[in-house]
Backbone bond lengths (Angstrom), bond angles and torsions (degrees), N, CA, C in turn:
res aa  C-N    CA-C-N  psi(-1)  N-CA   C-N-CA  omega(-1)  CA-C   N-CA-C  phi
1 X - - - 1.445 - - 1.523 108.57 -
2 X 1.417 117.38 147.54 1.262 117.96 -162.61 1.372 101.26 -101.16
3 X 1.745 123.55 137.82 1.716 106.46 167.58 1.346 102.12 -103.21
4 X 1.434 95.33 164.84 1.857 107.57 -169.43 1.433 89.75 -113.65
5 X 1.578 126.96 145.79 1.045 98.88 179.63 2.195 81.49 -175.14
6 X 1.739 105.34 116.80 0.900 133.85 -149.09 1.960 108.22 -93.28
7 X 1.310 145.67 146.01 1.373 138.83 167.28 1.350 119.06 -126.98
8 X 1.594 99.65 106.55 1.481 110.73 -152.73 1.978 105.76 -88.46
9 X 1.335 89.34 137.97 1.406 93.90 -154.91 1.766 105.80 -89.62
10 X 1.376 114.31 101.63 1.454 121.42 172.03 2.026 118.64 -74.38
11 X 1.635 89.84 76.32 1.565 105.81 175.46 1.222 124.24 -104.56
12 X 1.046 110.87 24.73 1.474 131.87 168.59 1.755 112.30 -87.19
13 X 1.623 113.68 157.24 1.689 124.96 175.98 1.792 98.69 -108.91
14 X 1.378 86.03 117.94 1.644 73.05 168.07 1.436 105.07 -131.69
15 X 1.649 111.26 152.15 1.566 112.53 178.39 1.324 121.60 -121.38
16 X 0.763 137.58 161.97 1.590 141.58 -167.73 1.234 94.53 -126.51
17 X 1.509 102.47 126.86 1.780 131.14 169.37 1.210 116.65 -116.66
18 X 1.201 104.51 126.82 1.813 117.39 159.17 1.052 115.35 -92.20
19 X 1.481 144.90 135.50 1.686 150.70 146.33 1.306 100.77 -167.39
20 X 1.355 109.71 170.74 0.953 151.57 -166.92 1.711 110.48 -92.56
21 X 1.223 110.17 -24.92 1.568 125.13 -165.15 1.738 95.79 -68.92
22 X 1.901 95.44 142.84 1.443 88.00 158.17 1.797 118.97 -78.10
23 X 1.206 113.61 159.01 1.750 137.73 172.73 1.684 93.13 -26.05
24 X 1.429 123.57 -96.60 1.635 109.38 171.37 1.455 131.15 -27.13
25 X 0.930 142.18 -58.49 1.335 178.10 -31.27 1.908 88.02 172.83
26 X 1.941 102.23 -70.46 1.213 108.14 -174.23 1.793 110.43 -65.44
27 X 1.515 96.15 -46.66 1.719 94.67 177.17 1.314 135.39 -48.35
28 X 1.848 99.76 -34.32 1.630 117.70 158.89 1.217 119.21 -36.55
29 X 1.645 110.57 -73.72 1.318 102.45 149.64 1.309 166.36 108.81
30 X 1.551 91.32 -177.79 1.367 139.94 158.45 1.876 122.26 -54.59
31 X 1.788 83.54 -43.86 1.329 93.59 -174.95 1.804 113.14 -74.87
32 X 1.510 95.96 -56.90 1.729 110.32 148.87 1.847 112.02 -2.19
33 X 1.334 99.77 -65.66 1.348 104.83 -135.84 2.130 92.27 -104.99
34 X 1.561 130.17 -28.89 1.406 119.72 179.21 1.286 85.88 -120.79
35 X 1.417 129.71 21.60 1.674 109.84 157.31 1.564 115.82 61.27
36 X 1.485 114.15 62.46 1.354 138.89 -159.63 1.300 106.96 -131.49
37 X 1.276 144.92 142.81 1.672 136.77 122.54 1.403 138.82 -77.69
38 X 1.341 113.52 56.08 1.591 120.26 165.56 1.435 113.25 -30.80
39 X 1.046 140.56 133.00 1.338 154.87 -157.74 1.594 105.95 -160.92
40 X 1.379 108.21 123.96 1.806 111.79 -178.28 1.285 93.13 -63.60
41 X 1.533 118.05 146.86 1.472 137.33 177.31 1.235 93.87 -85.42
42 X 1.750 98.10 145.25 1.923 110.74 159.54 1.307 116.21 -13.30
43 X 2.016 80.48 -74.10 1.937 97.44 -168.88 1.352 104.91 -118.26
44 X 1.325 111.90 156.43 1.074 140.13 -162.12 1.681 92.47 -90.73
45 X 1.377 111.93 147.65 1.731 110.28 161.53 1.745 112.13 -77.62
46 X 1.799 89.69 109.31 1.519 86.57 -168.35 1.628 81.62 -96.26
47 X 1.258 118.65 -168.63 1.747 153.55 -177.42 1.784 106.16 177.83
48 X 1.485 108.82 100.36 1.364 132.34 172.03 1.442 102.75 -57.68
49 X 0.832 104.77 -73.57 1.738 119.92 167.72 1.948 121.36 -11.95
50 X 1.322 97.90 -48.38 1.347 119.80 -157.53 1.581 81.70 -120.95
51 X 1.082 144.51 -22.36 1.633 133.72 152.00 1.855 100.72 82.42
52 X 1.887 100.03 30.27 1.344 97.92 172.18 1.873 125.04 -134.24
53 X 0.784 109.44 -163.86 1.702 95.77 -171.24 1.025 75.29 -160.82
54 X 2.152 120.43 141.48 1.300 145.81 152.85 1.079 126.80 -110.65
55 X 1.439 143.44 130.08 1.234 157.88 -160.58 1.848 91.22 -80.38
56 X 1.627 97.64 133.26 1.195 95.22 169.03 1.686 105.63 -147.90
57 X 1.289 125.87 136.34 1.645 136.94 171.92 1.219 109.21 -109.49
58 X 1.197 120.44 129.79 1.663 135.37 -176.55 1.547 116.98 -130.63
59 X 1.153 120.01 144.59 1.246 131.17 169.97 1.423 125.09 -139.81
60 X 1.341 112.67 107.25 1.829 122.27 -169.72 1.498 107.88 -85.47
61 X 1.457 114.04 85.09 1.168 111.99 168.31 1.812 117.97 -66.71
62 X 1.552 101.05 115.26 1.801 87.91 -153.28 2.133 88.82 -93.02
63 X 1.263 119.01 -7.49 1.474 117.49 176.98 0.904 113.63 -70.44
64 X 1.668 145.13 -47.92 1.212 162.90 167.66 2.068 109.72 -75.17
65 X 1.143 116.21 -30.37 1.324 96.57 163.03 1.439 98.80 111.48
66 X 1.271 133.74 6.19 1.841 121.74 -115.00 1.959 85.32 -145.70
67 X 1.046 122.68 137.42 1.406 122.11 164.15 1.656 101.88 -121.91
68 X 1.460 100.41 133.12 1.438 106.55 169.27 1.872 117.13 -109.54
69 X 1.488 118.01 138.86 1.373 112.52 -174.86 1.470 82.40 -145.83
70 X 1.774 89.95 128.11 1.712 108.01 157.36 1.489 95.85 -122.21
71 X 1.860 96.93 133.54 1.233 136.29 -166.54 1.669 117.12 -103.93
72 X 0.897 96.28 110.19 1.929 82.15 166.97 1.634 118.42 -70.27
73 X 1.179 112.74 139.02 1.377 100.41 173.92 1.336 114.21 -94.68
74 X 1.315 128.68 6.28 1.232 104.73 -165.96 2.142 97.64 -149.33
75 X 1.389 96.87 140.30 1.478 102.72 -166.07 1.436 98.23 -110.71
76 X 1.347 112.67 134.67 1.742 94.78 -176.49 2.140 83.88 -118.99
77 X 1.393 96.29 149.26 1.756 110.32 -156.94 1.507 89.34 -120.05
78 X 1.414 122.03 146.78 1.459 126.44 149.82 1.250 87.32 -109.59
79 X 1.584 99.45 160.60 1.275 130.67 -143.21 1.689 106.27 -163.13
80 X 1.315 137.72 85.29 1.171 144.28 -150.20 1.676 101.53 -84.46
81 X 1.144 145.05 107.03 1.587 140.85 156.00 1.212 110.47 -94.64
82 X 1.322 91.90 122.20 1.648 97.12 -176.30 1.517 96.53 -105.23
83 X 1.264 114.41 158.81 1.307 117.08 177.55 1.693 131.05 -152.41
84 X 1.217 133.36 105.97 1.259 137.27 -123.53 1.510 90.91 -101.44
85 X 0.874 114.39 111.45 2.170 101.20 160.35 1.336 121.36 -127.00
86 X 1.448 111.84 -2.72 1.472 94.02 144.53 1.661 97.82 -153.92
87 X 1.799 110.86 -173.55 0.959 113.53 175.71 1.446 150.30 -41.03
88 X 1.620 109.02 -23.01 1.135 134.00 -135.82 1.840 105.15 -150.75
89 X 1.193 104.72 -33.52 1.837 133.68 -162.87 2.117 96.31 -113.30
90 X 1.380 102.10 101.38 1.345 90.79 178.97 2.065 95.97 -122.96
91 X 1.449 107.53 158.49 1.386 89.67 174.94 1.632 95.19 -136.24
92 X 1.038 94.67 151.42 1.579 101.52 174.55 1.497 117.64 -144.51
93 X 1.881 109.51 133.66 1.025 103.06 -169.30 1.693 108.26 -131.88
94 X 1.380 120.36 165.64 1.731 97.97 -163.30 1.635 84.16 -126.99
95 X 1.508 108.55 142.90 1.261 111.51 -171.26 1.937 95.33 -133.57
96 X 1.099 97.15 148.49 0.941 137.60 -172.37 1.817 123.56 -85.69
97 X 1.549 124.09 104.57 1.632 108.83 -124.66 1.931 72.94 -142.61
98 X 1.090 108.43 129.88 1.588 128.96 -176.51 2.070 98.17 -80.07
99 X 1.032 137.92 138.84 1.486 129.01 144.40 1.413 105.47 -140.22
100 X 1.513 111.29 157.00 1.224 97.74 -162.81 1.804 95.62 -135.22
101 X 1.141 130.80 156.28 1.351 126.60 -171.10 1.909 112.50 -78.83
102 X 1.517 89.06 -28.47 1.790 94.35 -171.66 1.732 86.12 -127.18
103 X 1.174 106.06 79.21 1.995 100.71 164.85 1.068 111.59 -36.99
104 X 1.589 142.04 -35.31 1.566 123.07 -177.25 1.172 121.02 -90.67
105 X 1.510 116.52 0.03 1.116 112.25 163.22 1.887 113.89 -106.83
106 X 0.838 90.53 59.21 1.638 95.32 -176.48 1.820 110.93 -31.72
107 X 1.355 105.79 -70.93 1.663 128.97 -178.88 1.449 117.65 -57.14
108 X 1.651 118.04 -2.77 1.177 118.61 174.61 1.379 120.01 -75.30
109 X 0.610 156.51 60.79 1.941 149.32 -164.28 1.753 103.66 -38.17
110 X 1.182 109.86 -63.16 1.509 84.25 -173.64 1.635 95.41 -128.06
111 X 1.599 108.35 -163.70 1.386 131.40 -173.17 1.510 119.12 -144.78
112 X 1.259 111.25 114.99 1.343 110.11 168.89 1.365 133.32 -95.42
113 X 1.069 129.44 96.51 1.623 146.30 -153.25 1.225 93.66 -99.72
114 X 1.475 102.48 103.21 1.909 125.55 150.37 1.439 124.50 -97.74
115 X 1.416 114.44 94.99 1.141 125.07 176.35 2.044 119.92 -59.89
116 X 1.167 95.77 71.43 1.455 95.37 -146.35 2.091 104.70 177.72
117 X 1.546 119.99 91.29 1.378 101.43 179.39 1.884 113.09 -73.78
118 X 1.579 106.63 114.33 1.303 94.57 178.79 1.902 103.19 -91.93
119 X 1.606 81.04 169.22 1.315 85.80 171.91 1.534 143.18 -80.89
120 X 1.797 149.29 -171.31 0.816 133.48 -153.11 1.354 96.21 -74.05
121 X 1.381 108.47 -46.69 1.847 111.70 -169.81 1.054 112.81 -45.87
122 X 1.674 113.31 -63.07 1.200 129.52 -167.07 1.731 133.21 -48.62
123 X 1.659 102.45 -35.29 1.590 148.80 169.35 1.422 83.38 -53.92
124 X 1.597 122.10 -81.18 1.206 116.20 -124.66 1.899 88.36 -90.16
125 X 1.481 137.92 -23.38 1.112 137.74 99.10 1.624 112.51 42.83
126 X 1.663 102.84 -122.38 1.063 106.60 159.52 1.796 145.01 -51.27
127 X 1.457 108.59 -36.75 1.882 99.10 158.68 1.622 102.57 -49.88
128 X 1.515 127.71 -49.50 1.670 112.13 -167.57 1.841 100.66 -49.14
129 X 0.852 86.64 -78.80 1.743 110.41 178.41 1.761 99.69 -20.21
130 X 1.000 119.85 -58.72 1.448 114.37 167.54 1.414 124.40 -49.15
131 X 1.645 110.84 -68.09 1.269 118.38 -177.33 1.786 107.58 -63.49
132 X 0.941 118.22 -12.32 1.902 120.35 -178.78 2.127 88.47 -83.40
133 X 1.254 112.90 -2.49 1.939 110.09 164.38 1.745 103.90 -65.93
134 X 0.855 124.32 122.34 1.732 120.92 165.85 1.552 111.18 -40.07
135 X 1.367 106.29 -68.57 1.181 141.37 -158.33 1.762 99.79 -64.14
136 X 1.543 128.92 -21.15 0.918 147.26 165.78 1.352 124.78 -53.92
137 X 1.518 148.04 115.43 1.383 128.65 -172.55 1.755 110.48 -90.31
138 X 1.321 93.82 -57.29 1.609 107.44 147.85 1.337 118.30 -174.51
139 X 1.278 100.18 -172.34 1.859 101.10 -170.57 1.449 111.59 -175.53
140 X 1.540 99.02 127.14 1.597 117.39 -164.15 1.478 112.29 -122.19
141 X 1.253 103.35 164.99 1.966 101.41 171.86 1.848 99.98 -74.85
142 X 1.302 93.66 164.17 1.250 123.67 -179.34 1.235 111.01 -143.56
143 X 1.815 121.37 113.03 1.327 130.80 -176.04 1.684 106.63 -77.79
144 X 1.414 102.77 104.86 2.064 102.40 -169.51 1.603 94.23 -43.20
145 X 1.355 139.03 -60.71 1.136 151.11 -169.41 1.318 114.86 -32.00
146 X 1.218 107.80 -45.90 2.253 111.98 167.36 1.084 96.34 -65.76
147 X 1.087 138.98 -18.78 2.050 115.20 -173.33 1.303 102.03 -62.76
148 X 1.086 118.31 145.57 1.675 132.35 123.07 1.551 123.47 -41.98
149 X 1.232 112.81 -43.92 1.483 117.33 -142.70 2.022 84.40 -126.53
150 X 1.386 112.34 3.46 1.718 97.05 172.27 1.012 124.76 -36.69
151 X 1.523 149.79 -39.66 0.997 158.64 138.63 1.620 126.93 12.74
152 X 1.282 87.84 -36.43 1.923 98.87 -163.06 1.421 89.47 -104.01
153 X 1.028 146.41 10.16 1.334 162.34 173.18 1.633 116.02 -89.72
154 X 1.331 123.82 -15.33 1.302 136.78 -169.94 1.221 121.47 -101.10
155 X 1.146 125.88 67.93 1.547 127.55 -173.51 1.654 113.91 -115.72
């Protein structure tokens, strides 16, 4: 039997952001500052599995060819434990459960997904242009290829 077996091509720029800002807030901006329209997506990047949903804003620049997606990395879940100790006496408490889209990047807050490999200039370009955000702590490229978890990146 023959296997089929496919090599999926990670040609995308992606950057890793730190702040403090909420997801809107940051897309505001973003847009502000490289002259973009981030727009909240329909759907959110859910994973049933992982029992989380990620905020995602996109902008299809259709002149340039180029799709932009800022990602949250991190989904925060309630999670209900109920807990019985007696017949009659039940307590229940709801806790509060971290998941994150790229586990090795724990400290990243969000992701900027450029459907599009730019170049060195251009890269280093846009990180200035980011980090010149106040509200920005900082923000670097990220080679998709070191992930573990690149995968969840493919939509």
């Amino acid at each position: 039997m023959q296997t089929l077996s496919f090599d999926v091509n990670y040609d995308y720029t992606l950057i890793g952001i730190h702040t403090i800002e909420e997801d809107y807030r940051l897309a505001y901006l973003i847009n502000q500052k490289i002259n973009t329209c981030l727009e909240k997506a329909k759907n959110n990047l859910d994973f049933t599995n992982k029992n989380a949903s990620f905020c995602i804003f996109e902008f299809r620049d259709k002149q340039n060819f180029t799709d932009y997606f800022l990602i949250a990395n991190k989904s925060e879940n309630l999670e209900d434990s109920s807990n019985s100790e007696t017949l009659f006496e039940e307590t229940s408490e709801v806790l509060e459960k971290a998941v994150y889209l790229i586990p090795e990047k724990k400290k990243v807050d969000y992701f900027l997904k450029i459907d599009r490999d730019l170049g060195k200039n251009d890269m280093d370009n846009l990180i200035n242009q980011i980090n010149e955000i106040e509200q920005v702590i900082t923000s670097y490229s990220i080679i998709p290829k070191s992930l573990k978890s690149k995968d969840f990146l493919i939509f």
